[in-house]
DRENNU-972514 format. One record per residue (C-alpha): x, y, z; residue in one letter. Coordinates in nm, 2 decimals, padded with zeros to 4 digits. Each point is the difference from the previous one (the first is absolute). Layout:
// DRENNU-972514
+--------+--------+--------+---------+
|      x |      y |      z | residuo |
+--------+--------+--------+---------+
|      X |      Y |      Z |       a |
...
+--------+--------+--------+---------+
This chain:
// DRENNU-972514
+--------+--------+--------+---------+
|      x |      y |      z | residuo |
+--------+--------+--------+---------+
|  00.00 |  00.00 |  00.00 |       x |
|  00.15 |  00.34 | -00.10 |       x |
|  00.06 |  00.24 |  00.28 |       x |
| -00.23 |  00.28 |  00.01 |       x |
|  00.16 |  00.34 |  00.15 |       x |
| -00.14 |  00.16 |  00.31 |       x |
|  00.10 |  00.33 | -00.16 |       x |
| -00.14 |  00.18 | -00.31 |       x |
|  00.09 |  00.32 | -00.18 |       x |
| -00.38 |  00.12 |  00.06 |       x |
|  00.05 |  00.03 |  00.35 |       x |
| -00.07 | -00.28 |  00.29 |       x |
| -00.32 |  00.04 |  00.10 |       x |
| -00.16 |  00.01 | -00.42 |       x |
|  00.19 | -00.28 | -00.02 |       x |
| -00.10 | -00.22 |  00.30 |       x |
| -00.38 |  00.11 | -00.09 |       x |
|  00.01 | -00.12 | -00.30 |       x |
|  00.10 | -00.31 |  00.14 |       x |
| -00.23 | -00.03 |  00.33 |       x |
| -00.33 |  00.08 | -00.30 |       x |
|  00.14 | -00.36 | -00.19 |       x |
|  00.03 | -00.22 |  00.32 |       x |
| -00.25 | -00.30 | -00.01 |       x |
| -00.10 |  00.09 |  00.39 |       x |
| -00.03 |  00.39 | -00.07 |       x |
| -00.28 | -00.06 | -00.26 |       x |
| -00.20 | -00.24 |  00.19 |       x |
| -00.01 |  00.20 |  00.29 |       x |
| -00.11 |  00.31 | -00.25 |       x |
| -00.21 | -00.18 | -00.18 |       x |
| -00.27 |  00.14 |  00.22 |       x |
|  00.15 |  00.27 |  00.06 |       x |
|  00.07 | -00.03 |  00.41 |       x |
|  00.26 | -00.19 |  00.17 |       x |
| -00.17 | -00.21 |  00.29 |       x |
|  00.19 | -00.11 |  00.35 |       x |
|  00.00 | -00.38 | -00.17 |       x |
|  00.18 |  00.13 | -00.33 |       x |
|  00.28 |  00.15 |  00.23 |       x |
|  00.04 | -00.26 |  00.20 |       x |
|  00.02 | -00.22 | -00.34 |       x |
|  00.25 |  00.24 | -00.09 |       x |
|  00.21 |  00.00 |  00.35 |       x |
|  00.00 | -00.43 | -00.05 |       x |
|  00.18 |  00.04 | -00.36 |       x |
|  00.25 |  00.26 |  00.14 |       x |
|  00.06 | -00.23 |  00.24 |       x |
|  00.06 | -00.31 | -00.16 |       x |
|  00.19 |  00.20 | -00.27 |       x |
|  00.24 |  00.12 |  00.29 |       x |
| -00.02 | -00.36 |  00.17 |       x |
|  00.13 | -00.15 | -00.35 |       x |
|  00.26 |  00.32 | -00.03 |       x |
|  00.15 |  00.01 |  00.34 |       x |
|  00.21 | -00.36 |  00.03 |       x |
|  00.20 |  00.08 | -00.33 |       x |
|  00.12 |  00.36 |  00.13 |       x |
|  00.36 |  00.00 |  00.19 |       x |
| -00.01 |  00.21 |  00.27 |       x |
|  00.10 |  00.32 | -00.13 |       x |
| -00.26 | -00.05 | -00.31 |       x |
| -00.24 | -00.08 |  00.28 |       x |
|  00.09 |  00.32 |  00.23 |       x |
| -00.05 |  00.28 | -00.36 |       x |
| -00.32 | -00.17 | -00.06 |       x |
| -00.14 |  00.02 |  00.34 |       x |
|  00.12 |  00.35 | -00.01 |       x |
| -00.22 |  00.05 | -00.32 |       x |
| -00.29 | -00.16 |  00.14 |       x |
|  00.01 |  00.22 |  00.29 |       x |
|  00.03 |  00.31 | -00.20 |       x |
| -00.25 | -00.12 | -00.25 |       x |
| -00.24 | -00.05 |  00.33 |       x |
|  00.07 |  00.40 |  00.10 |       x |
| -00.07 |  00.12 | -00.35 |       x |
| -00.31 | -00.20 | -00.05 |       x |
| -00.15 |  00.14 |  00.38 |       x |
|  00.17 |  00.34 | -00.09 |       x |
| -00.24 | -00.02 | -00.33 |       x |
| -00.31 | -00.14 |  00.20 |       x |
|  00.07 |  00.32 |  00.27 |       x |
| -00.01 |  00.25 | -00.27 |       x |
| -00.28 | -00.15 | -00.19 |       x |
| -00.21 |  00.01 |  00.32 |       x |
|  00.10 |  00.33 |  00.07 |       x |
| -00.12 |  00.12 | -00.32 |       x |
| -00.37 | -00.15 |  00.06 |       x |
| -00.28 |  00.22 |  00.15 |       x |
+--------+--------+--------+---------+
C-alpha cells in the first residue's frame, strides 16, 4: 500500500477534511445527518483496536512520539469542541 502524506501543500486541515468526508465511519454516521452516543462509542472501539494492533510493533522511542501525538491530538480536538461551544447561543 502506498504511503499517503499527512502533509499537503493546501494546508492541513483542507487536507485532513477531505479525508475525514471519504472515511466509511464518517458517512454512516452522516448519513442522517447526527452523530449519536452509540456511533462514538463505535468510533472510540475502532480507535482502539487500531492502536491495540499499532502499539506492540513500536520501539519505545516510536512509542513515546506517538503518545506524545495522541496527547496533543486529544488538546486540539477539546481546544476545537471549547471554542465551538463558546460560539453557540
Amino acid at each position: 500500500m502506498a504511503r499517503t502524506s499527512w502533509f499537503s501543500e493546501e494546508g492541513d486541515a483542507l487536507f485532513f477534511q477531505r479525508y475525514v468526508d471519504r472515511m466509511e465511519s464518517w458517512q454512516q454516521a452522516m448519513e442522517d445527518g447526527r452523530v449519536t452516543p452509540e456511533e462514538v462509542k463505535a468510533q472510540a472501539e475502532r480507535v482502539a483496536a487500531l492502536m491495540r494492533e499499532i502499539e506492540p510493533r513500536l520501539d519505545d522511542a516510536l512509542h513515546e512520539q506517538v503518545t506524545q501525538l495522541l496527547l496533543e491530538l486529544a488538546v486540539l480536538n477539546a481546544m476545537q469542541l471549547t471554542m465551538f461551544l463558546q460560539t453557540q447561543p
